[in-house]
DRENKETI-625005 format. One record per atom (N, C-alpha, C): residue in one letter; x, y, z. Coordinates in steps of 0.02 Angstrom, whole numbers, plus 50000, padded with zeros to 5 digits. Each point is the difference from the previous one (the first is absolute). Layout:
<lomis>
aXYZ;...
</lomis>
This chain:
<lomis>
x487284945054494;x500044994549952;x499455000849948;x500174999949934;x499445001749958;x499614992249982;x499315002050008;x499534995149980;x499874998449920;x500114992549965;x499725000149947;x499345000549981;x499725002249954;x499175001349990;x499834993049988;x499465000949977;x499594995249974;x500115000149926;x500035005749979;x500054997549917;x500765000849989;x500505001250035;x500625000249987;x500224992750009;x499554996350034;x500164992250010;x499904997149930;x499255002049984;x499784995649945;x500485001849923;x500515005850006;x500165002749941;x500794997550011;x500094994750051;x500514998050030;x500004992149946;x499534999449969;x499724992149967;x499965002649911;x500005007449991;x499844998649921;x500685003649993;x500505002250050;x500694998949949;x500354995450022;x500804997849961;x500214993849992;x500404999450093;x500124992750012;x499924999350038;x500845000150026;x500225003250054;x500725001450040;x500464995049986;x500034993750001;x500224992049978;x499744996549997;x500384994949943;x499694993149954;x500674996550052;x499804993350032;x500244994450003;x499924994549976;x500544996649972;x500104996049952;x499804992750051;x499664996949984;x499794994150047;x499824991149948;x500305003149969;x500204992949937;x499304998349966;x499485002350025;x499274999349971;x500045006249972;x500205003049985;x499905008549985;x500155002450046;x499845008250005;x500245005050045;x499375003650035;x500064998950070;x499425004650047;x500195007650005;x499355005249991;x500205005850005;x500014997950062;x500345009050037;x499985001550083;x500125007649993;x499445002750028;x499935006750028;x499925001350076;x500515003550032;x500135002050043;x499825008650010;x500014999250085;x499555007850003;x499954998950100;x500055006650023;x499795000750077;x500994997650035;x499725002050072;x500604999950030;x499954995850063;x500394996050017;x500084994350049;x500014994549996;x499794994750070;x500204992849959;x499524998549937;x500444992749991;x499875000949926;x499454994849987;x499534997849961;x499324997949995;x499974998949928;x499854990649974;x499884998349934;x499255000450008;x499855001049930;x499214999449992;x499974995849925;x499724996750026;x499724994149930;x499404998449975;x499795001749961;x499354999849965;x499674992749981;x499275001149982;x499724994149994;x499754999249924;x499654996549989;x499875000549919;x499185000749982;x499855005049950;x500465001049929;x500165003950018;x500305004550056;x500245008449993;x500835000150005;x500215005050025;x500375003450018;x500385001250049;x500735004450016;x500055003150057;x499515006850016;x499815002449925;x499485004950035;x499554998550039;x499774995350021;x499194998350034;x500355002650076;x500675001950020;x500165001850055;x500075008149996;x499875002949956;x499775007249990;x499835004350052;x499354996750038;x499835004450022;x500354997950061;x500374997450042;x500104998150080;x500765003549969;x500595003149948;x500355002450010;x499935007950056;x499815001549974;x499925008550029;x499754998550076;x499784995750012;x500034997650098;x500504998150028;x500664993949957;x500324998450028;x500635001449966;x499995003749954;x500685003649975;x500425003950051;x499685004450045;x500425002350054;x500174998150041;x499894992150016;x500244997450059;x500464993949959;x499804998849963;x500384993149958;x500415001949938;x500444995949981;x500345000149937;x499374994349963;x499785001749954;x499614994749953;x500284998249935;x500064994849994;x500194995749928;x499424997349985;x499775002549944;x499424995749964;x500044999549932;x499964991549995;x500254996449950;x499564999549963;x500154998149911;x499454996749954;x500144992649976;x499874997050014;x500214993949977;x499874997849949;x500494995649976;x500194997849920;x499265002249978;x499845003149936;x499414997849971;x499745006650014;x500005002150057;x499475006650018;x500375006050003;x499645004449986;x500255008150014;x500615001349956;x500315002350024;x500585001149972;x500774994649980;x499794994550008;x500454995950016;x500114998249918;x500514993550005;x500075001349938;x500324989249981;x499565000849941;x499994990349995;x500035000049927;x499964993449990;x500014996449940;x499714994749976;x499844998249956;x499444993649986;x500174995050023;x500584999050022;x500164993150045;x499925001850078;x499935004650012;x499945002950073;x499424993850027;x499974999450083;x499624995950033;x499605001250031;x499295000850038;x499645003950037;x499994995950073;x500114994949990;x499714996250077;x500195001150061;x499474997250046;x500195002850070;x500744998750024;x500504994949975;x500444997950022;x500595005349943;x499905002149949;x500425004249966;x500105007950047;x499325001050015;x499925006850012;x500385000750083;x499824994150022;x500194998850084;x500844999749992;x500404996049952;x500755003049991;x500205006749969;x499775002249974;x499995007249956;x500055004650097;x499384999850013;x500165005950077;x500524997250051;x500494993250008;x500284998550021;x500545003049981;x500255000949930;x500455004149956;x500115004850015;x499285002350013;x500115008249991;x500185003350079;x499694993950050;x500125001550075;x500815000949996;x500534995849974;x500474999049999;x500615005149947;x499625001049938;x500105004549971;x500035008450020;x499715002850052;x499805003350046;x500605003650030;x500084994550045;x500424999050038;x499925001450077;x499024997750007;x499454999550070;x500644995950050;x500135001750052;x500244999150071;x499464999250032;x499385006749977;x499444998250071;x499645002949942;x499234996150001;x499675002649949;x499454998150043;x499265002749998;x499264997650000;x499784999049940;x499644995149993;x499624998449939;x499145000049997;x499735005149933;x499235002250027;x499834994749917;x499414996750007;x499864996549948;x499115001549997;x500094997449941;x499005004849984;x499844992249961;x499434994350009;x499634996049947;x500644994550002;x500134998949926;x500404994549993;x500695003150010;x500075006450017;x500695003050003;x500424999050069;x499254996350043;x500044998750056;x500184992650001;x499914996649970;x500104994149995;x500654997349970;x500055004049934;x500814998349980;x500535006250041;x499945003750054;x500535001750060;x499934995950045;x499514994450016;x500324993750065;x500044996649959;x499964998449939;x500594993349964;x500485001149992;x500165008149991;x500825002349988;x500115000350060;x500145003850063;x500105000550057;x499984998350072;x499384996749997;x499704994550065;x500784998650048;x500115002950037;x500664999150056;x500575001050001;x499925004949944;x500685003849960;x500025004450059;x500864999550017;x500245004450063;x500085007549981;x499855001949949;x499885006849981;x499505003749998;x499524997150017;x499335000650000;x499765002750076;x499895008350018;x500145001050072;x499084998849998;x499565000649955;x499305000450017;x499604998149937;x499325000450004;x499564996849947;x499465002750005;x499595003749926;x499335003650003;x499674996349939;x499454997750022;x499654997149937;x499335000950021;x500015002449916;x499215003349993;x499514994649960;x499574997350004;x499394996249996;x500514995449942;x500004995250035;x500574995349965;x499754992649993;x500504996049984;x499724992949995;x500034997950062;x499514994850025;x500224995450064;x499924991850002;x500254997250030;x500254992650023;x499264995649982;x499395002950014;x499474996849969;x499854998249945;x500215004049947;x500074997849919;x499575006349996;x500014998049917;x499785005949968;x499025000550009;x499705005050013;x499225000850029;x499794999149921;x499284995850004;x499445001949941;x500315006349967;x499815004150028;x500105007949959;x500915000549950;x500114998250036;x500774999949966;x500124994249928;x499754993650038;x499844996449950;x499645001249926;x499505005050017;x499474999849943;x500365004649969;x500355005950029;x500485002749941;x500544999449944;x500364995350046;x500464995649961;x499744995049931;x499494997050039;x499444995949950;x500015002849913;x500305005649985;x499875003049940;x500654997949964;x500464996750053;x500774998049973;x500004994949936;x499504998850026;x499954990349931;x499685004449939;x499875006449989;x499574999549926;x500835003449981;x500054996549914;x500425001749973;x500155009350001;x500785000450010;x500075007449987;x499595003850035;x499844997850093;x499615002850027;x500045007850016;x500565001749988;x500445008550009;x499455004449949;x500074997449949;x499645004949962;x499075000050030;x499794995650035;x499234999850012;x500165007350061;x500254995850038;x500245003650070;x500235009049978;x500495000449957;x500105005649954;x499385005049997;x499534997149949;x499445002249980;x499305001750041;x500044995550040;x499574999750052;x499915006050071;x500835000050015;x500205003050046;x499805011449971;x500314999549949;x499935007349949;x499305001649972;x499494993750019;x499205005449979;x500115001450081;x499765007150017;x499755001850072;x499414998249999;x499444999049977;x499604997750048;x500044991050001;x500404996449969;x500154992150018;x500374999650073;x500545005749982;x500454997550062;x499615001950058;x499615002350003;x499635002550066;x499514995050023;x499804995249961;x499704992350015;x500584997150050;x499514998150055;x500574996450054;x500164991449985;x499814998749951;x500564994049974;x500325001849941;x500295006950001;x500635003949965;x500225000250066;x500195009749994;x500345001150049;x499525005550047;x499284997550010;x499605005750025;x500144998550084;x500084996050021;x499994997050055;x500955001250035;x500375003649955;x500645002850031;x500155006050038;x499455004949992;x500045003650029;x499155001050035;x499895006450063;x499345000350006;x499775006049973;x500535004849973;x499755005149942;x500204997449952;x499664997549964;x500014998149919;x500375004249952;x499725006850026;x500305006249952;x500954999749997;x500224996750046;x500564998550003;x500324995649961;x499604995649966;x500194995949930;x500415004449961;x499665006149979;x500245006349951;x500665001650018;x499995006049960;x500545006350036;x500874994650004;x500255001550031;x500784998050012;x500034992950005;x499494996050039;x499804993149978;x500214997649938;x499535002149967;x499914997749921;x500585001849961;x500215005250025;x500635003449946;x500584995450030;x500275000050052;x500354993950020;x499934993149986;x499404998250011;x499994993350000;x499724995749940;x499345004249953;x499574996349998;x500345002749922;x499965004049964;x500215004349947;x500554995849961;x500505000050038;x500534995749988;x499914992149952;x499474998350053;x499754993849963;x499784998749926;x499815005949997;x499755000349928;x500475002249938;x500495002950046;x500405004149951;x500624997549973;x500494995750065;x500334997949991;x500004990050006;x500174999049926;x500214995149991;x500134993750036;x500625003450017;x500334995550049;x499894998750090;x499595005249998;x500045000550075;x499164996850010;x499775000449950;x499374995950001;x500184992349992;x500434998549958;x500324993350007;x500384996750068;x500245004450033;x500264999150074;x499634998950031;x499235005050013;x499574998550045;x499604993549969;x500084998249979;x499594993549958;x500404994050035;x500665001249982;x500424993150026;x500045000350082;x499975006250031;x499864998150081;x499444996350009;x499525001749967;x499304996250008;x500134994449990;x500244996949945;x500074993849981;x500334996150030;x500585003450022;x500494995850045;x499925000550076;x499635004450033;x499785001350055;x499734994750047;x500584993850052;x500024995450037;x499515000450036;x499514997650018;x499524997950045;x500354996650092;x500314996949955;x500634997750033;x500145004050061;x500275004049973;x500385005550040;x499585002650067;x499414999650012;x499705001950068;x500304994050052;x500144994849974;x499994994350041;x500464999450020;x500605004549982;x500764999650041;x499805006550052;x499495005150005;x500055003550039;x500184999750089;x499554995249996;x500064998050089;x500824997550036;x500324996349933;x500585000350025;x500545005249994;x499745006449954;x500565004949970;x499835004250072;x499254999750015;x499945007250072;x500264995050048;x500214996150006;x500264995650079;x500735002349996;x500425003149935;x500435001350007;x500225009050033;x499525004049977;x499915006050005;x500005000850083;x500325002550037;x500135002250051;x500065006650039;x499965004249926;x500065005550009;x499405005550005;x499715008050027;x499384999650002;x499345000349956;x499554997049969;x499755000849950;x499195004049996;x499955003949987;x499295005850004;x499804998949917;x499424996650012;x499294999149952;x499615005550001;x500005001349938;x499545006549992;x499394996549956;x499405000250008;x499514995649953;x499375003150000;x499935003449938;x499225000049981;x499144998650044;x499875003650024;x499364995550044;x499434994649957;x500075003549924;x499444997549964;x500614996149933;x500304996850009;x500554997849948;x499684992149978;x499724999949931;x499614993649999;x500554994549968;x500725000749964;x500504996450000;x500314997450045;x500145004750052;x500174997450068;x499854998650056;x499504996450014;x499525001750048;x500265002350085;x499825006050026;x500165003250064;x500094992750061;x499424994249987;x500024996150060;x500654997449979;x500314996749939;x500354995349986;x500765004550046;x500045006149951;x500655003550043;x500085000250075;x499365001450036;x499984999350083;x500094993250026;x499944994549955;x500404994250016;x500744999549971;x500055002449959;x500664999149970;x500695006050039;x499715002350081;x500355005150013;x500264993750043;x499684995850028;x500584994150045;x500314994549977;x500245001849939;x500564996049956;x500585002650007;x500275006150025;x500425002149996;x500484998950052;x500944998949989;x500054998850092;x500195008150026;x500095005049973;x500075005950018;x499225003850046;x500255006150017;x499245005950007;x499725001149931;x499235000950019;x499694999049942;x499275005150018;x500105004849969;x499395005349997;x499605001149941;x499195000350026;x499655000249937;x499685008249980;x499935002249969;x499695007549993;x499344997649940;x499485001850026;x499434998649955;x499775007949961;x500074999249939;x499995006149960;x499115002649997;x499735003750032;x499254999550001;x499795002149932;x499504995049955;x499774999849931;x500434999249962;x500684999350010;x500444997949960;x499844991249986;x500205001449910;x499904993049945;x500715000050013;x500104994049930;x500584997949962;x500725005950020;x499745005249956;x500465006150010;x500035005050059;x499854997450056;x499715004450054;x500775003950020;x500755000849948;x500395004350019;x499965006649950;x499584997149942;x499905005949957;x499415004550022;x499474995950002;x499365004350035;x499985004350073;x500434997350046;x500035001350075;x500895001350020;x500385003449949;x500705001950016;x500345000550057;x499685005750022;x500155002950061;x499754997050051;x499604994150029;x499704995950042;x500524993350002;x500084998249918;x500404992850005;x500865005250025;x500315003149964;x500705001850017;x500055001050093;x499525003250029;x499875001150073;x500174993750050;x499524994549931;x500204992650053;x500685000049991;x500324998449957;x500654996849973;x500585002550013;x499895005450022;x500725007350011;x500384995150051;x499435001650083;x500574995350034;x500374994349994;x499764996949975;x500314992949996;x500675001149935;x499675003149962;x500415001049941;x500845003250032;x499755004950039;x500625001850050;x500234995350046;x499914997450014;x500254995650055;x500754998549993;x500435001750054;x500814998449978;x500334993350018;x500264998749972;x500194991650013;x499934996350071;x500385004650028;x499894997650106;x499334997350000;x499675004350002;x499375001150010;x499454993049948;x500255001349940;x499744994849942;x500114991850018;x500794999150061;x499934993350006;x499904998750067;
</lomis>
């Protein structure tokens, strides 16, 4: 079975993307890749489906992977009336689950990508398993998370955030984004060209990430406790050891909300991004569960 590389993944994100689904907000890319069951991956914001880059080439040979961009990001494709909110984006992957045509799917979610896949899915009988990487939890949103958002109220905050994010040595201040990873140097390089670059360049997609911010429910942590009471199926937490958005204690309480099995994998020195920095450590946790076949899942 041939292995994908590492940069054959990332070169998997700068051409156009396998299918656009039409999801009445605009259209989500979806790039597909690897062989077996089949596995959504949903991103968090401001990025991408690339931020799952590097965990392809681990679990491409055991999994079929679909990784999506949602309205607004990557490759996807919107319009000035397009919508960003947690509740737009949470029907958009319902669409696309369905659009699909998932019988048995696992679903891996990264940040808020984790959060709008249990608003879309939470006890969806198609759903054989669940991987979420340093995500929101039932406690609300931490100081640290808060103070980021905090930049939402200055007018046209996209362009600060824009500008801010593209000097390297700002973004490397940990009330930027210094505090996302624990090699900094990782800001750079495929980071930036993915994620951060964009911001500056394009228009519209700086306008997208602006209106998630803006419209971005607070709300929405507070239905958690009842969306994981629905989840039954097995769910493996992969989380950052040093993640100052999500804090490690809050998730080790938030593992007995669930009514399913529920495994935690602690990413050692892994932040925010501890699937970009620590690939091959986070994919290791997540494989099994990610496999898990339905019998077995209920």
């Amino acid at each position: 079975m041939s292995t994908l590389t590492r940069a054959e993944a990332a070169d998997l994100f700068r051409r156009p993307a396998d299918r656009h689904i039409c999801v009445g907000n605009g259209q989500v890319a979806v790039r597909s890749v690897g062989t077996g069951p089949d596995v959504l991956f949903v991103h968090g914001w401001p990025v991408s489906g690339a931020t799952f880059r590097g965990l392809l080439p681990h679990l491409s040979p055991h999994l079929r992977c679909h990784v999506v961009d949602l309205v607004g990001a990557g490759d996807s494709r919107f319009g000035p009336d397009s919508r960003f909110g947690i509740g737009d984006h949470a029907a958009a992957v319902r669409q696309v689950v369905d659009a699909m045509n998932f019988g048995d799917v696992a679903v891996v979610g990264h940040d808020s990508g984790g959060l709008i896949a249990r608003h879309a899915l939470a006890g969806d009988p198609r759903v054989r398993s669940w991987g979420l990487i340093d995500t929101e939890q039932p406690q609300g949103p931490s100081l640290r998370f808060r103070s980021f958002l905090a930049i939402r109220v200055v007018p046209r905050f996209e362009n600060l955030l824009a500008y801010l994010v593209n000097k390297p040595r700002i973004r490397r201040n940990k009330l930027v984004l210094g505090d996302c990873f624990t090699d900094r140097d990782l800001l750079d390089g495929e980071f930036a060209e993915f994620f951060l670059r964009p911001l500056r360049h394009d228009a519209a997609r700086r306008r997208a990430a602006g209106d998630f911010g803006r419209q971005f429910d607070l709300g929405a942590f507070g239905a958690l406790t009842e969306l994981h009471h629905r989840i039954a199926v097995p769910v493996h937490l992969a989380h950052g050891e040093r993640d100052a958005f999500f804090p490690l204690s809050w998730t080790r309480q938030m593992v007995t909300t669930f009514s399913g099995p529920v495994q935690l994998d602690v990413i050692a020195r892994g932040k925010l991004f501890a699937h970009e920095e620590f690939p091959r450590e986070c994919a290791e946790a997540l494989l099994p569960t990610l496999l898990a076949n339905r019998r077995a899942a209920r």
